[in-house]
C-alpha positions as CSV (number, residue, x, y, z in Angstrom):
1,X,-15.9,10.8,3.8
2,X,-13.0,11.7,1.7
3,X,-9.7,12.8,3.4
4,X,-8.0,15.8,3.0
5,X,-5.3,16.9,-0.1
6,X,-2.1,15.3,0.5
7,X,1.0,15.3,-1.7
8,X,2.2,11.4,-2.9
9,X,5.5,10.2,-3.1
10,X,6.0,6.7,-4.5
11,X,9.8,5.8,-4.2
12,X,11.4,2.8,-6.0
13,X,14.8,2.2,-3.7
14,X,14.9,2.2,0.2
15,X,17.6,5.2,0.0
16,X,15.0,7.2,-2.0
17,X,12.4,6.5,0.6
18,X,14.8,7.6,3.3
19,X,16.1,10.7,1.3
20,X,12.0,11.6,0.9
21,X,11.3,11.4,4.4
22,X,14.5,13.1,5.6
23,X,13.0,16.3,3.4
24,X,9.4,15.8,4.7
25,X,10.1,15.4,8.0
26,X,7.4,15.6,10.5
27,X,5.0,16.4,7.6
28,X,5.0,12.7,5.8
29,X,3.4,9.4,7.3
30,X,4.3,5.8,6.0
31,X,1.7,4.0,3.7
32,X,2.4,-0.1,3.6
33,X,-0.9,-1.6,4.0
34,X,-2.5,1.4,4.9
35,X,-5.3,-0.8,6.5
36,X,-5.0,1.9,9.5
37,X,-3.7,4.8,8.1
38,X,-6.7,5.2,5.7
39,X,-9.5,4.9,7.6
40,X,-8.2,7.8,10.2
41,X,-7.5,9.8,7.1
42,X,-10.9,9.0,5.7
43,X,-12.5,10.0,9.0
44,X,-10.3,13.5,9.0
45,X,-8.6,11.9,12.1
46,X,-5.5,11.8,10.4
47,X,-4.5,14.8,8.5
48,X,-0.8,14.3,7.2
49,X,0.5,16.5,4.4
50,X,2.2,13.6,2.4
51,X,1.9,10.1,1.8
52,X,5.2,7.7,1.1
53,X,4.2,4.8,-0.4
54,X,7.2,2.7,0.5
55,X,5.1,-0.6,-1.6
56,X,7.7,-0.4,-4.6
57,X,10.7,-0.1,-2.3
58,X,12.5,-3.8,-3.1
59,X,13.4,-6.0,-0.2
60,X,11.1,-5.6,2.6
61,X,8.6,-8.1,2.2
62,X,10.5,-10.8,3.5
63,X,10.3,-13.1,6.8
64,X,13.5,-14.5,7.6
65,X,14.1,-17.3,10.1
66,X,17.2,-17.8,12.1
67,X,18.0,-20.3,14.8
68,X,16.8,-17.7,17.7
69,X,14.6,-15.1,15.9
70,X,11.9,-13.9,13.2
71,X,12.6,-11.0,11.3
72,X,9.4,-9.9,9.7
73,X,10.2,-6.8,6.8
74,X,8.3,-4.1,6.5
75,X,6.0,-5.1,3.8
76,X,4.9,-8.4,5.2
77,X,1.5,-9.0,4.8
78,X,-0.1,-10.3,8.5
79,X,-1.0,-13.2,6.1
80,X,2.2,-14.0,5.4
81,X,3.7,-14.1,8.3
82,X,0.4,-16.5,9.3
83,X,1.2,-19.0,6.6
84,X,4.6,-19.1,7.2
85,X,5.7,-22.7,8.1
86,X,8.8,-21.7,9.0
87,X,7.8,-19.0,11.1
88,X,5.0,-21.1,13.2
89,X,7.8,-24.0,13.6
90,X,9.9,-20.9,15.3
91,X,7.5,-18.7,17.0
92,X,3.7,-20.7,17.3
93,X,2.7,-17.5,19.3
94,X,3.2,-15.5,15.9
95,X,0.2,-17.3,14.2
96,X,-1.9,-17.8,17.3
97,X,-1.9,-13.8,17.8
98,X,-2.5,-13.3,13.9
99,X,-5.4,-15.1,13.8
100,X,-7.4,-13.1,15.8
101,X,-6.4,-9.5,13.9
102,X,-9.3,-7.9,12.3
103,X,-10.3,-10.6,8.9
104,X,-8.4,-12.2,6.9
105,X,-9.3,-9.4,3.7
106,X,-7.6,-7.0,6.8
107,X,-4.7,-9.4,6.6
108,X,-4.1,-10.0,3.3
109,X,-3.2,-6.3,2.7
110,X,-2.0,-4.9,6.7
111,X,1.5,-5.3,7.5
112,X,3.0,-6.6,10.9
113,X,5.2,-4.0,11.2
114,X,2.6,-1.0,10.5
115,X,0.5,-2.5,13.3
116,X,3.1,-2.2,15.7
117,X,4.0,1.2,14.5
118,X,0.6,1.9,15.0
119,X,0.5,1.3,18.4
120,X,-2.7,0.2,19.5
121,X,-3.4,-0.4,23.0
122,X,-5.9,-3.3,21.7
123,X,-4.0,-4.6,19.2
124,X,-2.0,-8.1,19.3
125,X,1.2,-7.8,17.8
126,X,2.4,-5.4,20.6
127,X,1.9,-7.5,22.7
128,X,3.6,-10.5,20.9
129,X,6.7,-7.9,20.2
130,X,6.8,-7.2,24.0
131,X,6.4,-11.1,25.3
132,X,9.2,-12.2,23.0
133,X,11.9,-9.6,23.9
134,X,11.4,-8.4,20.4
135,X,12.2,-4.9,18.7
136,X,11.7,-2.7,15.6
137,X,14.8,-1.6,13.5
138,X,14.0,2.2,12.3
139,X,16.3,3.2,9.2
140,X,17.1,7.4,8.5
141,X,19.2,8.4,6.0
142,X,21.5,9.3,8.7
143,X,21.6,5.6,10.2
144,X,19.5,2.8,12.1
145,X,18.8,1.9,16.1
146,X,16.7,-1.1,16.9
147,X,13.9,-0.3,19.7
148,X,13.2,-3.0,22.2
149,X,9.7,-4.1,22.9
150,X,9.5,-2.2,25.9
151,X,10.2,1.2,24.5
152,X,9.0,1.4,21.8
153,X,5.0,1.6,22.4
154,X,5.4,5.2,23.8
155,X,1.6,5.2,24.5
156,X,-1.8,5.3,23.2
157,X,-1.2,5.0,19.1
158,X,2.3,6.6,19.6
159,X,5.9,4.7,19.3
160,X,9.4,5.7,18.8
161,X,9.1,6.2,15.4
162,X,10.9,10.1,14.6
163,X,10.6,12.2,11.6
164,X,12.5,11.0,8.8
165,X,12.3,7.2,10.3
166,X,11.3,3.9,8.2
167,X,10.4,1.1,10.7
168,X,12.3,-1.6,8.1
169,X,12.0,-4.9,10.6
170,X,10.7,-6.4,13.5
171,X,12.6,-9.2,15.4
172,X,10.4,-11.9,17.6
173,X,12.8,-13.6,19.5
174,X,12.3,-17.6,19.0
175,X,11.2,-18.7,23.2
176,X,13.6,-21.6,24.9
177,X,12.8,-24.9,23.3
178,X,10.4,-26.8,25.3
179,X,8.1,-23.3,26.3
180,X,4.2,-23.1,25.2
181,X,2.3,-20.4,24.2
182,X,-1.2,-19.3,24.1
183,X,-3.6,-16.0,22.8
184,X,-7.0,-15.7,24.1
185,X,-9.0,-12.2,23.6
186,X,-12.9,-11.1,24.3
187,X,-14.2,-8.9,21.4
188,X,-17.7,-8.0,20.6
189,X,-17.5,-9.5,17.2
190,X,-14.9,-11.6,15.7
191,X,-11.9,-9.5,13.9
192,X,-13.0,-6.1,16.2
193,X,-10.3,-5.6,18.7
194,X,-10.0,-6.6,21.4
195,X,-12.3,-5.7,25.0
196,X,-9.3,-7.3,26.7
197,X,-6.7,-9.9,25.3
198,X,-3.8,-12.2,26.8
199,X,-0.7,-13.2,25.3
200,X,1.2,-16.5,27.7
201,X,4.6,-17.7,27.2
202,X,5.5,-20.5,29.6
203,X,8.9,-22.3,30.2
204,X,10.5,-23.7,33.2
205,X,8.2,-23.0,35.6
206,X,7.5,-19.2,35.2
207,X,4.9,-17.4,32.7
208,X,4.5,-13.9,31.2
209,X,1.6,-12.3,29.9
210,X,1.3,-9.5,28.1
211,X,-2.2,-7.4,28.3
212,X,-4.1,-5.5,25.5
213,X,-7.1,-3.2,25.8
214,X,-6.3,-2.4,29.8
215,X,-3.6,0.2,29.7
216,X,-1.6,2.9,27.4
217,X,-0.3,-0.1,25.4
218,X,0.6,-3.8,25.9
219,X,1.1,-4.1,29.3
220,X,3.7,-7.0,30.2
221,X,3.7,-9.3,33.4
222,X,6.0,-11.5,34.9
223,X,4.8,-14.3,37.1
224,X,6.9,-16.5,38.9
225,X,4.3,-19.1,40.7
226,X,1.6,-18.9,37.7
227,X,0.0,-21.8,39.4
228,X,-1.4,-20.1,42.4
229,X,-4.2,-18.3,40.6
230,X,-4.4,-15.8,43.8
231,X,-0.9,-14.8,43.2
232,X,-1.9,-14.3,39.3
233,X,-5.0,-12.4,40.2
234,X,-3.2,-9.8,42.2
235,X,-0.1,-9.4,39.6
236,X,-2.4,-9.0,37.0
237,X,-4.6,-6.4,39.1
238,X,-1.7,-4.8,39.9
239,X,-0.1,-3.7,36.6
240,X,-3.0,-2.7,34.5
241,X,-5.1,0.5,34.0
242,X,-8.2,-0.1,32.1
243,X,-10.6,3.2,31.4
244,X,-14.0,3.5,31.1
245,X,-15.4,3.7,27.2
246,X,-18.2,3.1,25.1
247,X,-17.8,-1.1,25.0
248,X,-16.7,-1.7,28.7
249,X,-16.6,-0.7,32.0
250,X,-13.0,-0.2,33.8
251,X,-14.4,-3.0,36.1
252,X,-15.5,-5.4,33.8
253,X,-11.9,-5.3,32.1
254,X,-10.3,-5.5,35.3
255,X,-12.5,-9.0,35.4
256,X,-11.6,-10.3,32.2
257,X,-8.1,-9.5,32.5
258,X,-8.0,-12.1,34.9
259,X,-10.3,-14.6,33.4
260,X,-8.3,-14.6,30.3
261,X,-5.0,-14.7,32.3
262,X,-6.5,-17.9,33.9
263,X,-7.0,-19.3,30.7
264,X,-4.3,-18.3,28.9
265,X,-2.3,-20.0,31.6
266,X,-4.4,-23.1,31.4
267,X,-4.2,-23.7,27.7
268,X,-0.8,-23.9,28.2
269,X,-0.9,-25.9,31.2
């Protein structure tokens, strides 16, 4: 299928990109990778009446690595934040979680940041955002506000993103020294999301996990005795709300939510 007319705007400068979307409004979506964006639009799911192609804007393809955080720019290809020594030295869970997005011809062009714009409640780097305290700086050409982790996935394939908005960054905050980290998912091929996935972060005795594919978006648990598995169980239970669809039952989510939780917890271990 071939999607419907749009109107396209390439700008050259961030300001110009802002000054665009400030006219367009509600009317204009975001292209970077446009590994998600496309598709929907090709399927007539997505109907938006103009495209900003923010690919020539200078300066936010970078991943920057301070003593406490990763700052991935808009235009960084999930490959490059995978390859990034840097990065993997900072975060590990980074590369762990981008390994199991979609291919690596998916990665090579989709961009951390679109996916998390995106919002998909299967997706991975939600849930890394939300397990690492992270959050998304949104630029307008009246200003900026950074958006934590937790309220910025505003549910399914929805975030805080207004009209007139740029998501330019995301920040993973860097864990304590010493914690371990671990990404396990079940999905009916390699590279399709995810039935269910887990996202651990240990340190000091205590663990959360962040969910995918069992609620509205990345669903985030503390636990504060992750080695009594009963304990696990019922947190885990207890926090999510998988539905019924065409590749699992509520119930056999429910399951591997906390067979994955188990694991993820072991790995780590």
């Amino acid at each position: 299928m071939k999607p419907p007319a749009f109107a396209y705007h390439r700008p050259r400068s961030l300001a110009d990109a802002l000054d665009v979307l400030a006219r367009l409004g509600a009317e204009a979506k975001v292209l970077a990778g446009g590994q998600s964006l496309v598709p929907l639009m090709s399927m007539r799911l997505a109907a938006p009446a103009a495209l900003v192609d923010v690919n020539h804007v200078p300066g936010l393809d970078s991943v920057e690595v301070t003593a406490d955080r990763v700052v991935v720019g808009a235009l960084a290809r999930h490959s490059r934040v995978e390859h990034d020594p840097e990065a993997y030295d900072a975060v590990p869970l980074l590369r762990r979680a981008l390994l199991l997005v979609a291919h690596p011809t998916i990665r090579n062009r989709g961009t951390t940041v679109g996916s998390l714009v995106h919002g998909d409640p299967a997706a991975e780097m939600p849930a890394v955002l939300c397990l690492l305290d992270g959050f998304v700086t949104l630029r307008s050409a009246s200003g900026s506000r950074d958006v934590p982790a937790d309220a910025f996935f505003t549910g399914p394939m929805e975030s805080d993103v207004r009209p007139g908005e740029l998501a330019v960054s995301a920040t993973f905050r860097r864990p304590p020294a010493g914690s371990r980290s671990s990404f396990l998912e079940v999905s009916r091929r390699h590279g399709d999301y995810a039935v269910c996935g887990v996202g651990a972060v240990v340190s000091d005795g205590t663990a959360r996990v962040a969910l995918i594919g069992v609620g509205a978006g990345p669903v985030l648990v503390p636990l504060d005795e992750p080695d009594d598995p009963d304990r696990v169980a019922a947190a885990v239970d207890a926090a999510i709300e998988p539905e019924d669809d065409i590749h699992a039952t509520a119930d056999y989510r429910r399951h591997l939510a906390q067979v994955l939780t188990r694991r993820a917890l072991a790995e780590v271990s």
